[in-house]
N, C-alpha and C positions, 0 to 999 in steps of 0.2 A: 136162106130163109130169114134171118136177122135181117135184111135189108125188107120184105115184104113185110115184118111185123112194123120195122119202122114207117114206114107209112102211113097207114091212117093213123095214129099216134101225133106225127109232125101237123096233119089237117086239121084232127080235132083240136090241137093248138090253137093253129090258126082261126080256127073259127070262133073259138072262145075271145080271142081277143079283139075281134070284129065285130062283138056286140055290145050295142050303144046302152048307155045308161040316160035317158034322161035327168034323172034328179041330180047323178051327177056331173052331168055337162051344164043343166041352172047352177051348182053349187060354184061351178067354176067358172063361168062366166063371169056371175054376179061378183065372186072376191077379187076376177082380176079387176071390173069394175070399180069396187070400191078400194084396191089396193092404187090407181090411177086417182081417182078422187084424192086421197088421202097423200099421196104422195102430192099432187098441186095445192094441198093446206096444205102441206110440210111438216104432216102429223106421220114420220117418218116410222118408228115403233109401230103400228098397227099397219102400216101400208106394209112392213116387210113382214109381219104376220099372213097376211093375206097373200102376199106372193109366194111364199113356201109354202100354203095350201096349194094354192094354182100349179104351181110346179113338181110338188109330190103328185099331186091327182091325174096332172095332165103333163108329160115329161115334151111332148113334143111341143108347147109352149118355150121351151127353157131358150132357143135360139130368136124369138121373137121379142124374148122379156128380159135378156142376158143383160142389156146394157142400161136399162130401168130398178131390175134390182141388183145390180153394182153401186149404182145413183143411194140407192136408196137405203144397200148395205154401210157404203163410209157415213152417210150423214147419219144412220142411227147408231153408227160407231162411235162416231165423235161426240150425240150426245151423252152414251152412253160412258164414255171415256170422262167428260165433262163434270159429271156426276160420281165420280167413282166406283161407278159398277161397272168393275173389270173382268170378275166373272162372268156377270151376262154381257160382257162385249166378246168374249173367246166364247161362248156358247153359239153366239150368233155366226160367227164365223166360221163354227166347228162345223153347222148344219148349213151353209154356204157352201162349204168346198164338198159337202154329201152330195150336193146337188152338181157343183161342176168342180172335180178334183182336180181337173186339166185346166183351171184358169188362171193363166199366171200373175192377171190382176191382182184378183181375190187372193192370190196366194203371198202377191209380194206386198200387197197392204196390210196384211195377220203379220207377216218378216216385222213390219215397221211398228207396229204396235208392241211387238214383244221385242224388240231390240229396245223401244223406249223405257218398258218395264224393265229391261235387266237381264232378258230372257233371250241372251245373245246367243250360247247353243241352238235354240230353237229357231230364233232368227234365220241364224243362217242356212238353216236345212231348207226353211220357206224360202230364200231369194236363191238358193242354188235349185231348188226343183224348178222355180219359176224362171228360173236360166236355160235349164233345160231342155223347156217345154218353146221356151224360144228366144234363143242366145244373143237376139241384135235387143233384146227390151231394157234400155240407158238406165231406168230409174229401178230394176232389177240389179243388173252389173255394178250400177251404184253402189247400192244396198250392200249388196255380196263383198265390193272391196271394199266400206266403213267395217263392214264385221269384220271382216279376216284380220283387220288389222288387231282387234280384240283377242281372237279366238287361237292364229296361230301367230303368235306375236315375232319379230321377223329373225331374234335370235335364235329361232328354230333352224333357219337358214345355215346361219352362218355356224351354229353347231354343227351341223349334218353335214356341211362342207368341212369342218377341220377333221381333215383326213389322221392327221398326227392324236389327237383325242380319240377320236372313234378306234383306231388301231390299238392304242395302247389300253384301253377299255376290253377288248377281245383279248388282247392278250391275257389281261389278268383273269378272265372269264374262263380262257380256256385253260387255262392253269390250274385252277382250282375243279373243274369238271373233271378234266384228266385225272386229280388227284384222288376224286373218289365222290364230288358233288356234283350227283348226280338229279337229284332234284333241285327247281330256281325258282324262286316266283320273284319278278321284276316290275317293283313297284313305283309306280309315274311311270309306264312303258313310252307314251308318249306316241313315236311310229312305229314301236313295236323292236328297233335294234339291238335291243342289249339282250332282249329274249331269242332274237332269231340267233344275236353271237352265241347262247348257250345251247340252243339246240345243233348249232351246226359243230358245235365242241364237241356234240353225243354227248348229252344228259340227255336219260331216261324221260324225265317229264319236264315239261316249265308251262308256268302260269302268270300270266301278267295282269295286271288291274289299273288302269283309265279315269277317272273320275271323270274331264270334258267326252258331252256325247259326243265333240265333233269328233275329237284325237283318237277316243274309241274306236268309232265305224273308222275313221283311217290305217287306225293301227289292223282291225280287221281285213281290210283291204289288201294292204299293203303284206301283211301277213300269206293269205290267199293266195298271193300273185307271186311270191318266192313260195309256193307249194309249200308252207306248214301249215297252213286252215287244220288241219287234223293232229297235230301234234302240240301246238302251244293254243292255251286254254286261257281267252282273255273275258274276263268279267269286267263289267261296266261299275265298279263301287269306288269309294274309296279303300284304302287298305286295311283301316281302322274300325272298318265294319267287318272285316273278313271273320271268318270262323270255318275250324276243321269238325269236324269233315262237310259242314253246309255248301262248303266255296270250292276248298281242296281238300279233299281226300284225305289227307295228312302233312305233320309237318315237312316244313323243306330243309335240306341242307346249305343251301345258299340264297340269300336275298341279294339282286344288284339294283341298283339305283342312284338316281342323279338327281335327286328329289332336295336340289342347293342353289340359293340364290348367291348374288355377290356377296350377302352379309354369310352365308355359310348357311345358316339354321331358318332362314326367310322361309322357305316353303311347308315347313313340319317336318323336316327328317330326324329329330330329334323325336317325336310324338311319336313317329310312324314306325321309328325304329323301337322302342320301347317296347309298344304292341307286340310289334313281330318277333319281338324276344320273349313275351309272355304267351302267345297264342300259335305265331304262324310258322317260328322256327327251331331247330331242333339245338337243343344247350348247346351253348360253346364249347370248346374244347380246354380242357383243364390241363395246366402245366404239369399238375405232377402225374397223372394217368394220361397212359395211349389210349386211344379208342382211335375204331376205323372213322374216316372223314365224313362216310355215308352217314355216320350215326352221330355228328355233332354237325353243330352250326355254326353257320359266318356270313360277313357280311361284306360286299363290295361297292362301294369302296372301304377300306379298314378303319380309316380313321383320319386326321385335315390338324393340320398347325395353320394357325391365323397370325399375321404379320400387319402392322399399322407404320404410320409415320405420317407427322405433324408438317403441315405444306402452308404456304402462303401461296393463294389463287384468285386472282380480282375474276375472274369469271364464275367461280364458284362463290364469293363475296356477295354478288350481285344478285344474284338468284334469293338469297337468305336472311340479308337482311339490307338495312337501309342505309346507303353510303353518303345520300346526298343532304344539305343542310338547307335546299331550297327547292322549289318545282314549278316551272314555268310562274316564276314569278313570286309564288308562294310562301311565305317562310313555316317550314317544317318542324320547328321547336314543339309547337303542340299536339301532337301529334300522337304521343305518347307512345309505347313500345310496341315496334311494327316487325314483324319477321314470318320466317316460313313455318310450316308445320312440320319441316323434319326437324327433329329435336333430339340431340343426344345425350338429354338427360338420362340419368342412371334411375328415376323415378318413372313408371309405365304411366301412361295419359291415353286414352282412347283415341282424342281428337289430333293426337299425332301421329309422324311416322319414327320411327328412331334411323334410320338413313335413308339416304335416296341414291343413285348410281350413278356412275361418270367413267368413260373410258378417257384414262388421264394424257393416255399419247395425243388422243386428239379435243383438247382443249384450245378452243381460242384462246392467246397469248400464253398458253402452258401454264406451268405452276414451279415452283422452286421448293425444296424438303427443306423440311428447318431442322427436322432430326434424323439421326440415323434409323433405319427400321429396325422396330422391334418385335417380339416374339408376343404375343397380345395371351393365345390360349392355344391348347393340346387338349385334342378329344380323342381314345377309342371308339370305334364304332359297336365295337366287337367285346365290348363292357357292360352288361346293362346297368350295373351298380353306377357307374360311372355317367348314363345316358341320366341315368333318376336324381342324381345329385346336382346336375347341373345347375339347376333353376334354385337349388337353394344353397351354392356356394355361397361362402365370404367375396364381397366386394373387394377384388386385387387393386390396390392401389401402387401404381411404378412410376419411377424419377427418368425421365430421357433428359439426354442431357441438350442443349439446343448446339447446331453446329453451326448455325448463319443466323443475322440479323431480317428478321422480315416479320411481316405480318400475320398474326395466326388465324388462318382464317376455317380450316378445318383437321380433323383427320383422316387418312385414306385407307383404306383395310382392303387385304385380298387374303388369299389363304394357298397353301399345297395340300393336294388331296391326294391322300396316299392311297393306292387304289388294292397294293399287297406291299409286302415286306422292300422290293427290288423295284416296285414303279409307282411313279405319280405324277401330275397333272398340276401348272402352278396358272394361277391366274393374279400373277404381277404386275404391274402396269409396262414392264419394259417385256414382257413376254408376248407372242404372234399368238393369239389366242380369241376364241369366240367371245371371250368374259370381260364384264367392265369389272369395275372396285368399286367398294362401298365407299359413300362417301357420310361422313358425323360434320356435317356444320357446326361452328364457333356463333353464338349468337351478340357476342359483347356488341352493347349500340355503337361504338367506336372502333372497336375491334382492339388489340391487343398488341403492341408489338415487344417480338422476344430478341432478347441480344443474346450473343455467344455469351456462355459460362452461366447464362440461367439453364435452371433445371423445371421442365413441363411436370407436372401430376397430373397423371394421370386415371382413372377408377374402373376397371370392366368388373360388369357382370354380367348374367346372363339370366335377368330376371323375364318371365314369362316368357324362357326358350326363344328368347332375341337378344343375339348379340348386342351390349349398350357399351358404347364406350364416348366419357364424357371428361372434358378437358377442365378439372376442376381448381388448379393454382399454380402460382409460377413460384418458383424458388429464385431468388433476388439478394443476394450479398447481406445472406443471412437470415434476410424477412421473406415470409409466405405474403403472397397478394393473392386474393381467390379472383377465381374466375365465375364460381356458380351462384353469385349469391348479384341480386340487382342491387349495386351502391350507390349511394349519389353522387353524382356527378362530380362533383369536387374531391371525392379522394379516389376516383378511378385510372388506372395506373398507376398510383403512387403506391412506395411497399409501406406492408402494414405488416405491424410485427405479433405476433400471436400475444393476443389480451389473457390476462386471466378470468378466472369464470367468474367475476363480480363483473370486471370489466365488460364480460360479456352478455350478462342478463339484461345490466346497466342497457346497452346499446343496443339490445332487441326490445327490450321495452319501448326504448324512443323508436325504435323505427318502427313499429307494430304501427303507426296510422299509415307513416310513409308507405309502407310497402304495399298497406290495403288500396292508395291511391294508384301505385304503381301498377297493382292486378286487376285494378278499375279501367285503366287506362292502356291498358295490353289488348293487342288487337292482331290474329293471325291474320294471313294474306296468304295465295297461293303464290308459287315459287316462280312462276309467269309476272305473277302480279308483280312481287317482290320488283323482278328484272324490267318491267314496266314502267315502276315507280321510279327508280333508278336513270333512266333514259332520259336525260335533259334535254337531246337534243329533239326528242318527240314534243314535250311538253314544251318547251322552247317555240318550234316548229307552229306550235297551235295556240299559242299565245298571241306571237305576231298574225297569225288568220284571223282569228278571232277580232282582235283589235283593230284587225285592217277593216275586216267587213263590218265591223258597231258601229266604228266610228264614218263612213258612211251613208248608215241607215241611221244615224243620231242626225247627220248634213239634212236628209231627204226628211227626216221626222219635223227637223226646222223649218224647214222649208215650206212645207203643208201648213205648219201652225201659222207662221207668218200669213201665208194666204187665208186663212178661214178668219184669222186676228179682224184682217180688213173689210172683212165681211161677216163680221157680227161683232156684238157689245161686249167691252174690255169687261164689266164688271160681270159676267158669263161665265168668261172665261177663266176671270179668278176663281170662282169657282169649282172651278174641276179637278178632277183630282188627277194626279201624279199616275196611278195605274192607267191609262192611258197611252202614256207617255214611254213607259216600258214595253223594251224589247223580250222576248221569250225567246232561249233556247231548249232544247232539248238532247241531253245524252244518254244515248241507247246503247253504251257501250257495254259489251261481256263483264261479268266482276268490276271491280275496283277501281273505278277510274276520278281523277282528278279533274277533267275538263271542266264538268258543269260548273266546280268553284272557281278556274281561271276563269271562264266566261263569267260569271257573278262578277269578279274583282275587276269587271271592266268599268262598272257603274251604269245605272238608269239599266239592267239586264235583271229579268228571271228567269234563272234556270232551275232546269230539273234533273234530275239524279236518276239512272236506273239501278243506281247502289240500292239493293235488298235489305243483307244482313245488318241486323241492331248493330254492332259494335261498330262494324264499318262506316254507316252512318252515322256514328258517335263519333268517329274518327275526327269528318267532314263537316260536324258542326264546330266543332273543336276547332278544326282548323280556320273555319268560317270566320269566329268571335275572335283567334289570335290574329288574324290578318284584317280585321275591321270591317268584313262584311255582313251587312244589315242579315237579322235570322231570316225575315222573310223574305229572302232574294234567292235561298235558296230551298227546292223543296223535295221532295222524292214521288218522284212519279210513281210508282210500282207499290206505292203504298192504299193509292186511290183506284187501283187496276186489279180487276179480283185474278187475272193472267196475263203471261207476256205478252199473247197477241192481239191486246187491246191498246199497246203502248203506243203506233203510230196513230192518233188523235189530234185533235185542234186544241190547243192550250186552255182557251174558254171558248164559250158562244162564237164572242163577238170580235177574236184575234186567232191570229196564224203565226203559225213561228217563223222566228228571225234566221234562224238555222237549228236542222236536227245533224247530229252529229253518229254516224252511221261507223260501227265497228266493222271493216271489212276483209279483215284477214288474219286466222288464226292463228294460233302462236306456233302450230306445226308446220304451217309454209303453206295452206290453201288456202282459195279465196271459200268465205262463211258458207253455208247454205243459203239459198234464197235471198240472196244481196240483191239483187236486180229485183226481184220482187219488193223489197223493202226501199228501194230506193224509187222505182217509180210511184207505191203509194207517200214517202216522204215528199214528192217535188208537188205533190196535190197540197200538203199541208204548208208550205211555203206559203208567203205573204211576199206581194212585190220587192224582187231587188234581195230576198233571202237566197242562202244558199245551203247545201247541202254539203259536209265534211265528212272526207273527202268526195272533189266533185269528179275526180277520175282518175285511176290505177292504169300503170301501163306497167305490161308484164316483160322483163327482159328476161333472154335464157342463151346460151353459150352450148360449142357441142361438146365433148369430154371423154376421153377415154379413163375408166375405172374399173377393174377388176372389184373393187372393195362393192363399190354397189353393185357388179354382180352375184359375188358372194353372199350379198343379204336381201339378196330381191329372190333368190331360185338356188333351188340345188342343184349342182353341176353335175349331173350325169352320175355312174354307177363307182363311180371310183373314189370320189372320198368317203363313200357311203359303205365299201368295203365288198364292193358288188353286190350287194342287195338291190331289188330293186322298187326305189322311194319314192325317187325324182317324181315323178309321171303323179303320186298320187298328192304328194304334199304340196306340188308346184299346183294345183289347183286351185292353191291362197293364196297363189304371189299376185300382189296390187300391182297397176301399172306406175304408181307414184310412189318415191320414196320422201316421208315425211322427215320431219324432226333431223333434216340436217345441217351440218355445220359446215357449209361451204369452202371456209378458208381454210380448214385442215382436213379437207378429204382429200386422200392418198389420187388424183386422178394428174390426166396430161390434157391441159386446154389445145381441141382441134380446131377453133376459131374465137374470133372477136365475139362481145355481147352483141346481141341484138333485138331491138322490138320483135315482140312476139303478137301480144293483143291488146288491144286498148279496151276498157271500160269505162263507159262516160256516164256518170250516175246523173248529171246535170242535167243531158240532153239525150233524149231516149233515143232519136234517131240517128245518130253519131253510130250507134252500137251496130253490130253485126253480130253471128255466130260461129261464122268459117273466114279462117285468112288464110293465105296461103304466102310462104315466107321463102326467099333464096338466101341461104348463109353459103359462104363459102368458104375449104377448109384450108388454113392456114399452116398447118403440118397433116402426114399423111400419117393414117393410125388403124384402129377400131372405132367406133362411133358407139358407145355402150348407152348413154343416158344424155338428155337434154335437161340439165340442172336450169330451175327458173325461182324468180326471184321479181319485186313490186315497186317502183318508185310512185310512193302515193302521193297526188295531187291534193294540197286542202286549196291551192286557187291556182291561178296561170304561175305565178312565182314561187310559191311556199312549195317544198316537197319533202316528203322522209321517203328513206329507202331502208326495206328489211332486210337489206346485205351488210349496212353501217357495222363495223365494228362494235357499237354501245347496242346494238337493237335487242329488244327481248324478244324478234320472231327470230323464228328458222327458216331453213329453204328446204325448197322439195327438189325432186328432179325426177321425170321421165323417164322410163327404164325402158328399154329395146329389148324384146323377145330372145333377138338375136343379133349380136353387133354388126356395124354397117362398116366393109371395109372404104378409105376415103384414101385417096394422093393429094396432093398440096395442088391447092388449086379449083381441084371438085367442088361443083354445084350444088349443097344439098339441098331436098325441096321439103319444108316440114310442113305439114298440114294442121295444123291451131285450130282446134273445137272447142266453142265455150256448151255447155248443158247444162241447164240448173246450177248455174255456181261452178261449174267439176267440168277442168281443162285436160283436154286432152289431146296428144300429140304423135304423129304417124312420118316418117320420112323416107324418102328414097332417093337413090341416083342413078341416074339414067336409068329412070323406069322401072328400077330395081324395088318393089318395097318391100320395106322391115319394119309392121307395125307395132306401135305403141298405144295401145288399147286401153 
């Protein structure tokens, strides 16, 4: 009987919605009409009003109109974007994907929008659906691998591969569960392991907390899929908002976490732990009373000794501050004080960092210790007195003694984490470990050098719960010479013996203007930049281009005059003016660059600057006036440009530029976004006989067997992970590129000679292709892990730089294989070379074997 009732029910359906409405089939008609009108003015806003009528009212439209209002969606995005109404540009898009949730257009241009804004979680969730929905779409997979490289950054990798850490982590886990702690909440879960080690210890309960949405739903996954979805209880907050019983229940007996950067206290574990001693765990255990372990608290790991030592490192020199006295010609005297923004001053600055990291085994040219390692600080975890005092200790000031003569260029910090009484975890520089070292640059404009039997001063604190440690004076045969204070030039390095306090009013009074000139004349740089500036042989490189190509178009400029001379009246021509007569360049380079003023200092040149920030261009005049070039020779473009992408333009009316000078490859080892876009509207703004810098990049790349770049591309299967099972869900963020590398000391085994890979001709658009297809053959027989590549950039047929050079401020990327390729000495491999929008990509096989690289 249920099937006869259904019946006429299903009909009168039917027939309901078989009946016409006129008014609103005119209603509809008429808006798609006017939403076509409006859309040909390019009155964008009211046209996509009109088509979300049309489409609400009338759904079977949506496949006829799909691809008019997509049109119609980005251009009122972009004005809306343009405008700064950001709200109603996610509004517009929210009611977009209402209408077609399955489009992975619409869905991966919302990704790009909110990756732009900041809103990288959410990004990435829009280019993985839109992956989903259909996994060959380039400018999706794009998308998805720029985020991931944000979202799960690759030391996740190589965490979850160090079997020897994860193990020793479980151990200490299940130790303390066995012992009676029974409740966990595991805070920064991450994938979820340190809670799954305490549930498989048997604790009763455990709770973990996520703050990235992505890490979250992963950890929930991954969770699921080793069957405890119903035992461990993961909230999406931070830890610092939890509350009992809002979040849990009650307090825990045990909190684990690895909530520790290379400076130790980087992440909040110092904050987080605090919290959880006031709100989320149950009182420590007090020495002079037993109590059962159920009914006190602790924390894992227990507590970390921090260890530092003073190095001489020209590759960390370079990065930080300013080595060189000249730059492509330049003299750098006026320049005034140039450096990075990590700053180891013992005073907190917003606008800096207090360190940056470096894994010191693999440094270009290594580094040499100048002191023995010391003992820096001792924290309990398992103290809260202790955790609260920190931030307002006495500034320790300690003597290392120097053991060798070298230059001071920073200090190196790592720490042992003690994870219980009998195990810990040291992250050394000589230790096989997932962890770089922190690294406190020396910022002296000269730098410092220490001899044996001087004594370093040193000063930590630990103000606003970041490790500071700052290299503040040498001890010297008797006399203190400071390090932290700017002196003039003239008595820098020399010992200076402690003044008395007349003495010393006396000489802060006189330098009270000095120094105001000094802080006038201070100008931060990114740490790119820094190693940019640095690179003689770049700036070098473009000085001889530059000059090759002026002084040519200076030949051809005569030449023309000569001719018109003879064909019109000399007293005409006296007349005229000098602008004419001037060449234009243009530099469009990322941050900080020098070019536009080599180009100016060529003479009868205007260039322009895509230098932004005030100081920087304070720099650049600076430098301008010390080196004799006229003010109005040089100018900043980006000043007269209300955005960047008005920058490719014609100089004025009635000239064209002599050359634009096109930044084409990141400092992490890819070529830019949109370079090919950029350079064929630059070759329209050319004036006969200009050129374009560089006018073409040829990509070389070698084949390589590396275990290390397997380890930081993917997780290897279930066994360093301690059988759980990870792999499958975090390998979902492995890029097929590994940036930010350092070629000449990665641990690998070269399986062939370099070889062109692709050529880019920015010059001449028809040179260019998309697909090559390349035979390397292998020179010893191995694995085939990764295709490392690397730029020799062309600024004309002779001039070139390469971002392999020893001095280069780029890194190199390499191509990472799914799965290695085995090769015999001899074998043919065939790699298949894709350029797409800027983003190369590489696939190879033998004998018809493939192992793509995606």
């Amino acid at each position: 009987m249920p099937n006869a009732s259904a019946r006429p029910k299903h009909s009168r359906r039917t027939r309901r919605r078989r009946r016409e409405d006129p008014a609103r089939n005119e209603l509809v008609s008429s808006s798609l009409e006017s939403a076509q009108q409006c859309l040909f003015s390019q009155d964008y806003g009211t046209a996509f009003v009109h088509y979300l009528l049309v489409l609400n009212l009338a759904p079977m439209f949506k496949d006829f109109a799909k691809e008019s209002f997509r049109f119609t969606l980005f251009k009122w995005a972009e004005e809306l974007d343009s405008v700064g109404r950001i709200q109603d540009l996610f509004d517009c898009y929210e009611q977009a994907l209402e209408l077609f949730p399955a489009d992975e257009v619409i869905l991966n241009s919302m990704g790009e929008h909110l990756f732009r804004m900041g809103f990288r979680d959410e990004a990435a969730g829009h280019f993985h659906k839109a992956l989903k929905l259909r996994p060959d779409y380039p400018e999706a997979r794009e998308n998805f691998y720029r985020v991931a490289n944000w979202l799960v950054e690759r030391w996740h990798f190589l965490m979850l591969n160090d079997h020897g850490r994860n193990l020793k982590y479980q151990q200490a886990i299940q130790k303390a569960v066995q012992s009676g702690c029974n409740t966990v909440l595991d805070i920064g879960t991450g994938t979820g392991i340190l809670g799954m080690c305490a549930k498989k210890a048997g604790a009763a309960e455990v709770y973990a907390c996520e703050l990235s949405k992505t890490m979250y739903e992963l950890a929930c996954e991954v969770v699921t899929a080793n069957g405890m979805d119903g035992s461990i209880k993961i909230l999406h907050m931070k830890s610092l908002e939890m509350e009992v019983p809002k979040d849990i229940p009650h307090r825990v007996s045990l909190v684990v976490t690895e909530t520790v950067d290379a400076g130790l206290f980087g992440e909040g574990i110092i904050e987080s732990l605090i919290h959880a001693w006031h709100h989320l765990l149950l009182p420590p255990q007090v020495r002079i009373e037993f109590r059962e372990q159920s009914a006190t608290g602790r924390v894992i790991p227990a507590g970390a000794t921090v260890f530092g030592m003073a190095l001489e490192c020209v590759e960390i020199r370079r990065y930080h501050r300013l080595c060189v006295s000249e730059v492509g010609g330049l003299s750098m005297a006026a320049a005034g004080e140039l450096r990075s923004p990590v700053s180891c001053s013992s005073e907190p600055d917003d606008s800096t960092e207090p360190y940056t990291t470096e894994r010191l085994s693999r440094l270009p040219g290594g580094y040499k210790p100048l002191t023995e390692p010391f003992t820096a600080l001792n924290i309990d975890f398992n103290n809260v007195q202790e955790l609260e005092g920190l931030s307002s200790r006495e500034v320790q000031q300690i003597r290392l003694p120097v053991i060798q003569e070298g230059e001071l260029d920073a200090l190196a910090v790592w720490f042992q984490l003690h994870l219980d009484e009998e195990s810990s975890l040291s992250t050394g520089p000589q230790e096989d470990t997932c962890w770089e070292q922190a690294i406190y640059p020396v910022h002296s404009a000269k730098g410092f050098a220490l001899k044996p039997r001087d004594e370093l001063i040193v000063e930590i604190s630990c103000r606003d719960a970041y490790l500071r440690l700052c290299c503040v004076a040498v001890l010297r045969d008797g006399h203190e010479i400071r390090l932290d204070k700017r002196l003039d030039s003239r008595h820098s390095g020399n010992p200076i013996s402690n003044p008395n306090p007349e003495a010393e009013l006396c000489s802060a009074l006189a330098c009270l203007q000095t120094g105001q000139n000094q802080t006038k004349d201070f100008c931060m740089l990114e740490c790119s930049e820094m190693a940019l500036l640095n690179n003689q042989d770049y700036h070098q490189s473009f000085c001889s281009a530059l000059e090759k190509l002026i002084s040519q178009l200076k030949v051809k400029c005569r030449n023309q005059e000569q001719g018109s001379l003879a064909q019109s009246d000399l007293a005409d021509s006296a007349n005229s003016t000098d602008r004419s007569d001037l060449l234009y360049v243009l530099d469009v380079s990322e941050g900080f660059s020098l070019l536009s003023l080599i180009a100016a200092s060529q003479g009868h040149v205007k260039a322009y600057s895509s230098v932004e920030k005030n100081k920087q261009q304070d720099v650049l005049k600076r430098l301008a006036h010390s080196n004799n070039i006229p003010e109005q020779q040089l100018e900043f473009w980006l000043n007269h440009m209300e955005d960047e992408q008005g920058m490719l333009q014609r100089p004025s009316r009635e000239k064209l530029w002599s050359a634009i000078i096109l930044d084409c490859v990141e400092t992490c080892g890819l070529i830019r976004q949109k370079l090919m876009e950029k350079a064929s509207l630059a070759r329209c703004l050319l004036e006969e006989g200009g050129r374009i810098f560089p006018e073409r990049i040829v990509v070389y790349g070698l084949l390589v067997e590396s275990d290390t770049l397997l380890l930081e591309s993917a997780v290897q299967g279930q066994e360093p992970t301690l059988g759980f099972n990870i792999a499958p869900f975090i390998n979902q963020f492995t890029v097929p590129v590994h940036v930010f590398l350092d070629f000449s000391t990665l641990e690998c085994r070269h399986l062939s000679e370099s070889v062109e890979l692709f050529v880019l001709d920015l010059m001449d658009a028809n040179a260019n292709y998309i697909n090559r297809e390349v035979k390397v053959q292998a020179s010893s027989a191995g694995r085939i892990t990764a295709v490392p590549f690397w730029y020799h950039i062309y600024l004309d047929q002779e001039i070139r730089v390469s971002t392999l050079s020893h001095n280069s401020h780029w890194k190199q990327a390499a191509a990472v294989l799914q799965q290695p390729l085995e090769v015999r000495a001899g074998d043919w491999v065939h790699l298949a070379v894709k350029l797409h929008k800027s983003t190369i990509s590489i696939s190879a096989h033998v004998d018809n074997s493939p192992q793509a690289v995606e």
